[in-house]
VMD Tcl script that builds the backbone (N, CA, C; Angstrom):
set m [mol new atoms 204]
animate dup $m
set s [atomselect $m all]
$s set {name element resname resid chain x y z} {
  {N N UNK 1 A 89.740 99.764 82.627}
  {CA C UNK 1 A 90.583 100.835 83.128}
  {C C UNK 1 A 91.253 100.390 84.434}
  {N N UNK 2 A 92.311 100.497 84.437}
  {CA C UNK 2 A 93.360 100.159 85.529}
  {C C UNK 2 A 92.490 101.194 87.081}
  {N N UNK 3 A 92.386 100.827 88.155}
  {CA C UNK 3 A 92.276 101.162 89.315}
  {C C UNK 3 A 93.569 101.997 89.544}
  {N N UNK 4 A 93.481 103.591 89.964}
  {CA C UNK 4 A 94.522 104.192 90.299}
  {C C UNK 4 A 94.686 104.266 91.552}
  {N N UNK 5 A 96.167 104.525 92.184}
  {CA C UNK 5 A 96.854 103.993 93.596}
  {C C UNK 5 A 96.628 105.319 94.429}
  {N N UNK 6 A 95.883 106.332 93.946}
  {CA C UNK 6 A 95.057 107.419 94.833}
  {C C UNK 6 A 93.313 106.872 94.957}
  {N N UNK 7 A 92.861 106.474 94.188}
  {CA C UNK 7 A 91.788 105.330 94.461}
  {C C UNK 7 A 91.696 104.639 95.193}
  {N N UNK 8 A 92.976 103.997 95.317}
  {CA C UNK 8 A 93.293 102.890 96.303}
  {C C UNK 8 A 93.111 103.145 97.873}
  {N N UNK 9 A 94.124 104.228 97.933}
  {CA C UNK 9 A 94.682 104.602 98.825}
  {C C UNK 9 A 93.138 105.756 100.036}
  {N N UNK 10 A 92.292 105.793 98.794}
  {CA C UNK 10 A 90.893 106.115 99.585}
  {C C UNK 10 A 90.040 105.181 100.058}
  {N N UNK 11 A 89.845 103.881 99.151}
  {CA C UNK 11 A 89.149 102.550 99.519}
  {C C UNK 11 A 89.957 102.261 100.300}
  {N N UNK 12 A 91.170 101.886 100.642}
  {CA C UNK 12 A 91.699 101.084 101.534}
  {C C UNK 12 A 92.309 101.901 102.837}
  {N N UNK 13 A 91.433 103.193 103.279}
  {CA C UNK 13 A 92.083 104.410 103.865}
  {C C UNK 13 A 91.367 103.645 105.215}
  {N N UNK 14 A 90.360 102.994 105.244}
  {CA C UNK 14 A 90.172 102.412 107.547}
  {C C UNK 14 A 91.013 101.629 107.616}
  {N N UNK 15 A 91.385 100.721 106.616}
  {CA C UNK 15 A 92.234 99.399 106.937}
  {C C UNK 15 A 93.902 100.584 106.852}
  {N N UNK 16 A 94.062 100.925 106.426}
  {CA C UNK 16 A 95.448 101.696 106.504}
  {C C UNK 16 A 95.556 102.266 107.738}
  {N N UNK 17 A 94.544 103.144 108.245}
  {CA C UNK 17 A 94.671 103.972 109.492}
  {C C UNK 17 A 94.476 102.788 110.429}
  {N N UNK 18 A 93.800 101.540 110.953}
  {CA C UNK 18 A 94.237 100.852 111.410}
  {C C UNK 18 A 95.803 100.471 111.786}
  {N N UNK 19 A 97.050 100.617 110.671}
  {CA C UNK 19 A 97.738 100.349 111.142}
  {C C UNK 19 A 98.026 98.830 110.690}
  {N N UNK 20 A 97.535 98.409 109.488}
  {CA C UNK 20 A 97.347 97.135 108.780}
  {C C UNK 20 A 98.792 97.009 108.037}
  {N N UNK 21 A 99.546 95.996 108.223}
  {CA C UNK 21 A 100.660 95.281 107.165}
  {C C UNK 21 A 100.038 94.804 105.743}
  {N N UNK 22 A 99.108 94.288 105.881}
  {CA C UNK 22 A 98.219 94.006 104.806}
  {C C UNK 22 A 96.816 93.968 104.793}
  {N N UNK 23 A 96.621 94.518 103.471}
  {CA C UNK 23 A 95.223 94.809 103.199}
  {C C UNK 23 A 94.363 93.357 102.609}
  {N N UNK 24 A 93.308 93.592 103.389}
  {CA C UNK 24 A 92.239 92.076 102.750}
  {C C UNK 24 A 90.888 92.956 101.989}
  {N N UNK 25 A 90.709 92.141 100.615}
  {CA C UNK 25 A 90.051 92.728 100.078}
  {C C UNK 25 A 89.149 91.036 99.741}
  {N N UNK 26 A 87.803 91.682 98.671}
  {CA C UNK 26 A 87.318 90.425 98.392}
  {C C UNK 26 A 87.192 90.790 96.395}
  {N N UNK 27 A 87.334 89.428 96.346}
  {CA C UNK 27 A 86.769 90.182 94.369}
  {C C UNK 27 A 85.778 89.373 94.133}
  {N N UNK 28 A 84.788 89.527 93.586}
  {CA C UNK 28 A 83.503 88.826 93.242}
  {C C UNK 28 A 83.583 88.758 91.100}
  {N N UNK 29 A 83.853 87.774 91.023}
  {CA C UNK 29 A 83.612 87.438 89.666}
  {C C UNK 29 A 81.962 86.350 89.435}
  {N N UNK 30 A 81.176 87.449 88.671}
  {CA C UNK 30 A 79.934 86.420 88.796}
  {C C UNK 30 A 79.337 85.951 89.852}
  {N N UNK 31 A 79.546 84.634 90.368}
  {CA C UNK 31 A 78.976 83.458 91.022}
  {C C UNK 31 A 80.214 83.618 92.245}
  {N N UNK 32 A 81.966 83.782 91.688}
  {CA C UNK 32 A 83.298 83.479 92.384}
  {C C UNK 32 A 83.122 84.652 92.972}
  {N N UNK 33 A 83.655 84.359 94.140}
  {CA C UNK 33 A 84.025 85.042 95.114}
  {C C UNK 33 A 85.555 84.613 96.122}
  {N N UNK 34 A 86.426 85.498 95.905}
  {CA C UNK 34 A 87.697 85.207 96.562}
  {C C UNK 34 A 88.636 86.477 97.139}
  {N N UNK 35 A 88.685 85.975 98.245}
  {CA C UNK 35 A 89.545 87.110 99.247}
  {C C UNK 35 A 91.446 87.178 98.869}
  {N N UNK 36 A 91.304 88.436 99.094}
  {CA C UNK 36 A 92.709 88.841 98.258}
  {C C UNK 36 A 93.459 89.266 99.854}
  {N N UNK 37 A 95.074 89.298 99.722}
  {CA C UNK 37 A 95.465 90.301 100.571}
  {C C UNK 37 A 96.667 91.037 100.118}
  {N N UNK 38 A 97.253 91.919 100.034}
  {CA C UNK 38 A 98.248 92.485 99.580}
  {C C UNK 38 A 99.207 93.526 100.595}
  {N N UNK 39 A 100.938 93.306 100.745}
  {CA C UNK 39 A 101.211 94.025 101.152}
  {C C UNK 39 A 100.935 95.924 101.854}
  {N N UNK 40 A 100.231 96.545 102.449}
  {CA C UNK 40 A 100.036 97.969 102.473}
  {C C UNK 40 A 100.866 99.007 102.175}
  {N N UNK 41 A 101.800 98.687 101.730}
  {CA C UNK 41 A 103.108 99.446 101.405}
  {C C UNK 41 A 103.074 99.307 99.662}
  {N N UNK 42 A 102.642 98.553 99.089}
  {CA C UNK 42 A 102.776 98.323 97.900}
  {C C UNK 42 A 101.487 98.443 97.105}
  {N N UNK 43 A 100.875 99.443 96.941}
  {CA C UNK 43 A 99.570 99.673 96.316}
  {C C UNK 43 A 99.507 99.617 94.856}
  {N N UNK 44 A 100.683 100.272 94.446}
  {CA C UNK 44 A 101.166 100.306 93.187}
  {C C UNK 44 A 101.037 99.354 92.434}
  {N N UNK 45 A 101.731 98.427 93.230}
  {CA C UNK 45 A 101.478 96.804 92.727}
  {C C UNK 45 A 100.140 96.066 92.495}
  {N N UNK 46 A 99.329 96.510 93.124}
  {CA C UNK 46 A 97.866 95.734 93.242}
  {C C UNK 46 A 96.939 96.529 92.293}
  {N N UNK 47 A 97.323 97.902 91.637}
  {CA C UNK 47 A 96.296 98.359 91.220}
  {C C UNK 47 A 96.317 98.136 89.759}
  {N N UNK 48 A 96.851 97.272 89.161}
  {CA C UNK 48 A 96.688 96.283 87.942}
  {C C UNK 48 A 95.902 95.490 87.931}
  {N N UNK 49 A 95.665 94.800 89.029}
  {CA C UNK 49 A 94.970 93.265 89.218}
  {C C UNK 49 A 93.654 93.943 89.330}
  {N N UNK 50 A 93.383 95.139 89.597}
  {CA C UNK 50 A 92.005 94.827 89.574}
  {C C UNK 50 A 91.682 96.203 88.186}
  {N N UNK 51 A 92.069 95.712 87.039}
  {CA C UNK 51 A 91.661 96.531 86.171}
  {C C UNK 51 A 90.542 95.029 85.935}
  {N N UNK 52 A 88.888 96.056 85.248}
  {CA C UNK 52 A 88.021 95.884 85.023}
  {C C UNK 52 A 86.942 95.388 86.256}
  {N N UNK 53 A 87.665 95.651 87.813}
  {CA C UNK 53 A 86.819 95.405 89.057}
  {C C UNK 53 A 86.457 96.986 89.345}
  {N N UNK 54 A 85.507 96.951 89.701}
  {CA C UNK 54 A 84.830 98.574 90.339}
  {C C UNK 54 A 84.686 98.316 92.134}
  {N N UNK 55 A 84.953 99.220 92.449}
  {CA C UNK 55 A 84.750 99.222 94.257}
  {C C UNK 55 A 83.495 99.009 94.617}
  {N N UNK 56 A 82.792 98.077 95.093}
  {CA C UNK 56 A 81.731 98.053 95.364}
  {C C UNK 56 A 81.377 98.644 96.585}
  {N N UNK 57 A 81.825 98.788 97.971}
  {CA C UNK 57 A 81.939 99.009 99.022}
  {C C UNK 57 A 83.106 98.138 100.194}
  {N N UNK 58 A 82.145 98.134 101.254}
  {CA C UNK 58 A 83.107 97.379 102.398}
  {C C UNK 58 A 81.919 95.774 102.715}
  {N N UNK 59 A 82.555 94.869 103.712}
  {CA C UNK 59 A 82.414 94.218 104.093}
  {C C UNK 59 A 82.756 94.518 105.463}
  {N N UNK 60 A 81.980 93.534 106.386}
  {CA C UNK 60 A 82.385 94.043 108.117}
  {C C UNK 60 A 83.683 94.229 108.158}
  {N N UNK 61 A 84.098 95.033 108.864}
  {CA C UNK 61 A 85.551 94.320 109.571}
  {C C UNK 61 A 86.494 95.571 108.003}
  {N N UNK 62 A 85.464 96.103 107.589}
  {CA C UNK 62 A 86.464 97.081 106.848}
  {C C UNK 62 A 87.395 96.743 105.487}
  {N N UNK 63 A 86.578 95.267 105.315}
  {CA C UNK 63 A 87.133 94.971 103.870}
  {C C UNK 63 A 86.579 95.213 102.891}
  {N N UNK 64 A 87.139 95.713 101.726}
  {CA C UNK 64 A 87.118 96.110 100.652}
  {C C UNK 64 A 86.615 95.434 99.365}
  {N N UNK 65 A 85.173 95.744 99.103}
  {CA C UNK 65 A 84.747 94.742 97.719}
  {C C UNK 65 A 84.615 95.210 96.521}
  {N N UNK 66 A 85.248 94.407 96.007}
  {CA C UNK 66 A 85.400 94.683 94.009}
  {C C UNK 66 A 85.020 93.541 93.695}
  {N N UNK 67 A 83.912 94.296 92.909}
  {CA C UNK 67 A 83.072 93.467 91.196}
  {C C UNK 67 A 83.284 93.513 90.111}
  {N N UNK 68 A 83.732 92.612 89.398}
  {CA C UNK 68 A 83.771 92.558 87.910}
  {C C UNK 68 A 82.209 92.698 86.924}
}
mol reanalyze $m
mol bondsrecalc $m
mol representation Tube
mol addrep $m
């Protein structure tokens, strides 16, 4: 199921109120682990890429983790 951009827009709501150009997220596949960043203006766009990742929580510093 596609991640919706009101979903988004709640996970990625400290890094937004910060005042962030772009959002850093991390995605954990398995064993992989790799940090993402995406325009903050363009949520729309990003909430494809993580169809079949679930929000796991945050990381320090207010980043955003998704697991496959």
């Amino acid at each position: 199921m596609t991640m919706q951009v009101e979903d988004l827009k709640t996970i990625f709501e400290p890094q937004i109120r910060e005042g962030t150009y772009k959002l850093y997220y991390m995605l954990i596949d398995g064993s992989r682990a790799e940090i993402g960043r995406h325009p903050a203006d363009q949520l729309e766009e990003l909430a494809p890429h993580l169809t079949n990742f679930r929000f796991e929580g945050y990381k320090p510093g207010n980043m955003a983790r998704f697991v496959k």
